[in-house]
N, C-alpha and C positions, 0 to 999 in steps of 0.2 A: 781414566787410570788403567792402564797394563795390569795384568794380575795372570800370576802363573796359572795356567788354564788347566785347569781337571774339571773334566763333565761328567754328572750321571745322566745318562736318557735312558727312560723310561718310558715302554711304552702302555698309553693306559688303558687298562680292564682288556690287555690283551686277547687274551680266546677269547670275549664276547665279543668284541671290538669285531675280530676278525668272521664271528659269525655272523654278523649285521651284514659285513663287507656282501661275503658270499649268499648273505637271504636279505634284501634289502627292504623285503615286506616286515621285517622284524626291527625296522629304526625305531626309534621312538617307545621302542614297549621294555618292560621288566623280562631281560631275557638273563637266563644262567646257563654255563657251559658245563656238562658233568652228569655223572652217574650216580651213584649214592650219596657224593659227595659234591657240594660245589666248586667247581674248579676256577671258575671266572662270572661275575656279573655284570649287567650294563649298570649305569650310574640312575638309570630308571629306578632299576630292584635294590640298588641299595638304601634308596629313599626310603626302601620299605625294612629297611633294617640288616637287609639279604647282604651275606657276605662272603667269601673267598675260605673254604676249608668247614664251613656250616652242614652240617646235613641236611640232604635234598627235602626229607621230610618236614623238619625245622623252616625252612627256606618256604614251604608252599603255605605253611602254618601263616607265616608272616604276611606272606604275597600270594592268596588265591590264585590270583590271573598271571603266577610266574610261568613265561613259557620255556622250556627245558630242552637246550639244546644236547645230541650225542657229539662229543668232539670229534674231529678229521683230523689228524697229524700231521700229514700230507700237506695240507693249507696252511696249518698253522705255520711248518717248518719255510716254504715259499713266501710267507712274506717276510719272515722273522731273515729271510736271506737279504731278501730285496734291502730288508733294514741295516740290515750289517753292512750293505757294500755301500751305503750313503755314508754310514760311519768312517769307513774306513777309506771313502774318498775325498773324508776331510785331514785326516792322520793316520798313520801307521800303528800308533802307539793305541789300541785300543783292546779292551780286558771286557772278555762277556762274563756277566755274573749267572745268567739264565738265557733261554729262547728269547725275553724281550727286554730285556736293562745291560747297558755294558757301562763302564768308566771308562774315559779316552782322553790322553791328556795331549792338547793340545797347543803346548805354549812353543813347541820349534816348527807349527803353522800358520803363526799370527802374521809373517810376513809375505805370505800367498794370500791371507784368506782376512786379513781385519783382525780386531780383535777378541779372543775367547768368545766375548758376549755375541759379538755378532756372528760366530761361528757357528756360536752355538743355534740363531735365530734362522741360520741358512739350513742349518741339520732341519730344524724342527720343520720349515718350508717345503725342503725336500722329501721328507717321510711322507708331507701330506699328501703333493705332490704326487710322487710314485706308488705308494700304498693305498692312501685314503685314509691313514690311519694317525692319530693323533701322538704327540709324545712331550711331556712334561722333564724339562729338563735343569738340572740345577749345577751353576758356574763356581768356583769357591778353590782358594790356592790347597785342599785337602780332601783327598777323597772320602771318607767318612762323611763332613759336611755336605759334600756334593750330591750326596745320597740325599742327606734328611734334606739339603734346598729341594729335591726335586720330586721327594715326598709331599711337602710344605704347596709346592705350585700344583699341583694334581689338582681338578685335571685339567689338560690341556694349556701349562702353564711353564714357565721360566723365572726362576731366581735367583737374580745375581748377590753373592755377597760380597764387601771386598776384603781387602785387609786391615785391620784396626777395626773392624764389625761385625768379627767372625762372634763374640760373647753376648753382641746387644742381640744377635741372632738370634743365637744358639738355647741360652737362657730362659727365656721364659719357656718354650716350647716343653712339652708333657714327655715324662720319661719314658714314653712310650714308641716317642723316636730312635731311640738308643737303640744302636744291633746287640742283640742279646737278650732285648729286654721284651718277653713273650708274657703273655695273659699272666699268667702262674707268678711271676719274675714282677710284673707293674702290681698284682695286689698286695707283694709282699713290701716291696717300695711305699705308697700308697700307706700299708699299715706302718709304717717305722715313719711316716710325715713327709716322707719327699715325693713332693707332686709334680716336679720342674726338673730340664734337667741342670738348671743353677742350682737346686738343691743339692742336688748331688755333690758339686763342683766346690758348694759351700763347705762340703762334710768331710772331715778329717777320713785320710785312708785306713788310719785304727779303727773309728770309730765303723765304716763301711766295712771292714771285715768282720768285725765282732757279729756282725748284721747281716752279712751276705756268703762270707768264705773268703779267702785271700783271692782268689783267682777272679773271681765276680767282679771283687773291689776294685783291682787294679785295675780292671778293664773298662768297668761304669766310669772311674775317675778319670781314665785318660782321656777318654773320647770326650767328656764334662766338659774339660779341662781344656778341648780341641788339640789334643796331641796325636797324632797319624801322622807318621813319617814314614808308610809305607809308598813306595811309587805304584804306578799305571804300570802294568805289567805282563806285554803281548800276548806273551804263550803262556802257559802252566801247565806244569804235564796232572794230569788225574791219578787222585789217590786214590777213588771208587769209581766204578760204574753201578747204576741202578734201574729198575724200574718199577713201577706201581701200578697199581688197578685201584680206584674206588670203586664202589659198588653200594648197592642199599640194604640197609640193615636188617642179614636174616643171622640166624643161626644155619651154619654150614658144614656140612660134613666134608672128607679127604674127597669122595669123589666132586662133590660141587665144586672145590679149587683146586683141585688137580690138572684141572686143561687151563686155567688161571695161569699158577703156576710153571706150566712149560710154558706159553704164552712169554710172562715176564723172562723167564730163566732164557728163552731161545733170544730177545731184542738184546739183552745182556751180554752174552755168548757173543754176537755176531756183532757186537760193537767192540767188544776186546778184541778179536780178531783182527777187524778192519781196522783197530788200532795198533796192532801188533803187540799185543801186551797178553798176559794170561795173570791168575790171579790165585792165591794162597786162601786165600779166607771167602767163606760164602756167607750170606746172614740173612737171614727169614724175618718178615719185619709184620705183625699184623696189626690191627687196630679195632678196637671195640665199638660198641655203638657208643658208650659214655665217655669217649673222645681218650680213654685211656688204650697204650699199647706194651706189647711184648715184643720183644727180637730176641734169638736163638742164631748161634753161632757157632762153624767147626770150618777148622783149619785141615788141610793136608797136606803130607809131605812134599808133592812134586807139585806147582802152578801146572795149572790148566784154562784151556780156554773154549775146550769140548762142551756144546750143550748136551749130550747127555750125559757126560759127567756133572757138571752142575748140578743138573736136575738129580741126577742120584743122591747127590750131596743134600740137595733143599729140601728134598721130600722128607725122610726122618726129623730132618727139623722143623716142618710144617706139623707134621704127623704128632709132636712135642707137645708143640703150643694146644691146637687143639683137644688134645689128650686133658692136658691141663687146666684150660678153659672152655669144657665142652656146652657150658649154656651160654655164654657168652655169645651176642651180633658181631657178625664180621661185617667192618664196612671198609677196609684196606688191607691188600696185600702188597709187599713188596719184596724184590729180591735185586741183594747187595754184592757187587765183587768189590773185595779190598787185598793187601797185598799185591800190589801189581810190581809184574814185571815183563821184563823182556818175551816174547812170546816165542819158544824157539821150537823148529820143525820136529815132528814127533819122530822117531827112527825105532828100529825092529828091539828091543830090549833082548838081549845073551843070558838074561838069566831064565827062571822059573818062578819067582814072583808073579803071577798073573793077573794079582789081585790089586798091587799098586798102581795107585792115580797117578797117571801121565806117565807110567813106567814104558810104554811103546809096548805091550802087548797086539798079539791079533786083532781085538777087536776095538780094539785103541785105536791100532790103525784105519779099520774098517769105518769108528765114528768119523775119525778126521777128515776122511777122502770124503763121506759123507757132508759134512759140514762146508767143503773148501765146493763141496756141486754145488748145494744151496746158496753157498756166499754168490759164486759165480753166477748161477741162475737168474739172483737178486739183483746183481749187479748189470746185469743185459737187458731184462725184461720188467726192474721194479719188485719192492717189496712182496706186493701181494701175490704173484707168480707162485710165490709156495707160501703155505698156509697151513694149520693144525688142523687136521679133520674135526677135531671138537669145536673150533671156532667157527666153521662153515655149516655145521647143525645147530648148533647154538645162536650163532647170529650176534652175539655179545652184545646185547641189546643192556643188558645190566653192570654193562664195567665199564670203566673211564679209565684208559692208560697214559700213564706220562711217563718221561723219563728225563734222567737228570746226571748231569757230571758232577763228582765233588772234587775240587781242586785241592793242590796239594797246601797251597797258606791257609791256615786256617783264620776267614774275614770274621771271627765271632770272638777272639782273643786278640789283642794289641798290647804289645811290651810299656810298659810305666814311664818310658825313659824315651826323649825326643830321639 
């Protein structure tokens, strides 16, 4: 049977995946990717409980013999390419949610290439093929579902659903499938009796608000309910840019994340740039050792896309939190651009204002030309070409960076209504 083709692929236990690739004396053993934080494990270390966002600590408590890999971005980003262009030389139509899972719908390819399912079995072929790397992926006429199939087939697996079998599916599987539905979100499910997401799908949306909020309801019962009438959707332009550091859980003074902080603030900077966009809003994100966090937040009048304006911006509000939480473990930092816009060339400002952000003052100017050498630089000779003097004495032996686009739909709310 033909069935409108929307795939998730996934690829699995990515960063370990791919540090295996690159240390191949590491197959077979309990390996994690990460800093203070776990970022990626092999299917080894999860046997031992080990899991993706766990602290390093926690993690070796589990699995003595966990070996801890520092991540390379560089690697990770080269195969996560290599993956994308198999994707997209089976369709056009293909939506990255992160470095390693996209949606891709491919039903006006079935006449080149077979059908969904087998499309999907030639992707999986070819990732192994040119990467070495495995990828679980899930067939189903809605993306929402396409997701939990290829959750469901982990790892290394494929789940077709069709039409008319999307509920015997869907149904019993544990609400823990559901986008939205985070640790915090499944105990409180969990204590109100719904342990499936048929339960959910059984329960009046009165009664799921009284229980969860209006906004929660509607969106647990639609997805229940298999309602996604959103399409596969190539481009998206970015509501945020971000980036983050884990690290292990000390207590940290302003100067300990201070070269942190320019670190994330400069990969941020220099990706709104390259994207020609600048941004309104900056947000300081940190995280404690007992998995609870604070974010701080300040707006300016003119968007910018200058790193050292960011960083002037982020530091008081670093300076904030810590002030506030001064015994508190730090074991993540992050720094947020929102408000984007159009990113437009700085020029000399006619007034005396010298104080406002993106106003085109002297030394406005002088950041800018500053930043467009480093872009340039970057862009001839490689990121690492220029670097923070703090990074090169320090050796970053303690932080795990990532970074991440957030697009502008937001995949964590879906409308009530086909």
């Amino acid at each position: 049977m033909d069935i409108p083709g929307i795939l998730h692929a996934d690829i699995d236990a990515f960063y370990a995946a791919v540090a295996v690739l690159e240390d191949p004396t590491l197959a077979g053993k309990p390996v994690a990717v990460g800093g203070g934080v776990v970022l990626s494990c092999t299917y080894e270390a999860k046997a031992f409980g080990v899991r993706g966002g766990m602290r390093l600590v926690d993690a070796r408590a589990r699995c003595p013999q966990l070996i801890v890999v520092d991540g390379t971005f560089g690697a990770y980003t080269d195969y996560s390419r290599t993956v994308f262009e198999v994707f997209e030389s089976y369709t056009p139509l293909v939506e990255p949610l992160s470095i390693d899972e996209a949606f891709m719908d491919v039903t006006g390819s079935v006449h080149l290439f077979g059908s969904p399912t087998n499309i999907a079995r030639r992707i999986r072929v070819d990732v192994k093929d040119q990467t070495g790397l495995s990828v679980s992926v899930g067939v189903t006429p809605r993306k929402f579902l396409s997701k939990i199939a290829s959750q469901v087939a982990k790892p290394d697996g494929m789940i077709v659903v069709q039409p008319g079998d999307e509920m015997e599916f869907l149904h019993p599987l544990s609400v823990s499938y559901l986008w939205g539905v985070g640790p915090v979100t499944e105990r409180r499910l969990h204590e109100l009796g719904l342990e499936t997401i048929g339960d959910i799908a059984d329960t009046p949306v009165g009664s799921l608000k009284a229980m969860l909020g209006a906004g929660a309801a509607r969106h647990l019962h639609a997805l229940s309910s298999n309602r996604d009438p959103r399409p596969v959707e190539r481009t998206r332009k970015a509501k945020s840019l971000s980036a983050q550091s884990a690290m292990s859980a000390q207590v940290r003074q302003m100067d300990d994340l201070l070269p942190v902080l320019a670190r994330l603030t400069d990969r941020v900077a220099s990706r709104l740039r390259k994207k020609q966009r600048s941004a309104r809003t900056v947000t300081v994100k940190v995280r404690f050792g007992d998995l609870s966090s604070v974010t701080r937040s300040a707006t300016v009048a003119a968007p910018t896309a200058s790193t050292g304006a960011i960083v002037e911006i982020a530091k008081p509000l670093l300076q904030k939190v810590l002030d506030e939480y001064p015994k508190h473990e730090t074991t993540l930092l992050s720094v947020a651009a929102t408000g984007l816009g159009v990113n437009e060339p700085i020029q000399l400002a006619l007034g005396v204002d010298d104080a406002a952000q993106g106003g085109g003052t002297p030394d406005e100017l002088e950041s800018d030309a500053l930043d467009r050498s480093v872009d340039e630089l970057r862009r001839r000779f490689g990121r690492e070409i220029v670097l923070h003097g703090s990074d090169l004495l320090s050796g970053r032996s303690d932080f795990t960076d990532g970074l991440s686009d957030i697009m502008t739909r937001d995949d964590s709310r879906l409308s009530n209504e086909d």
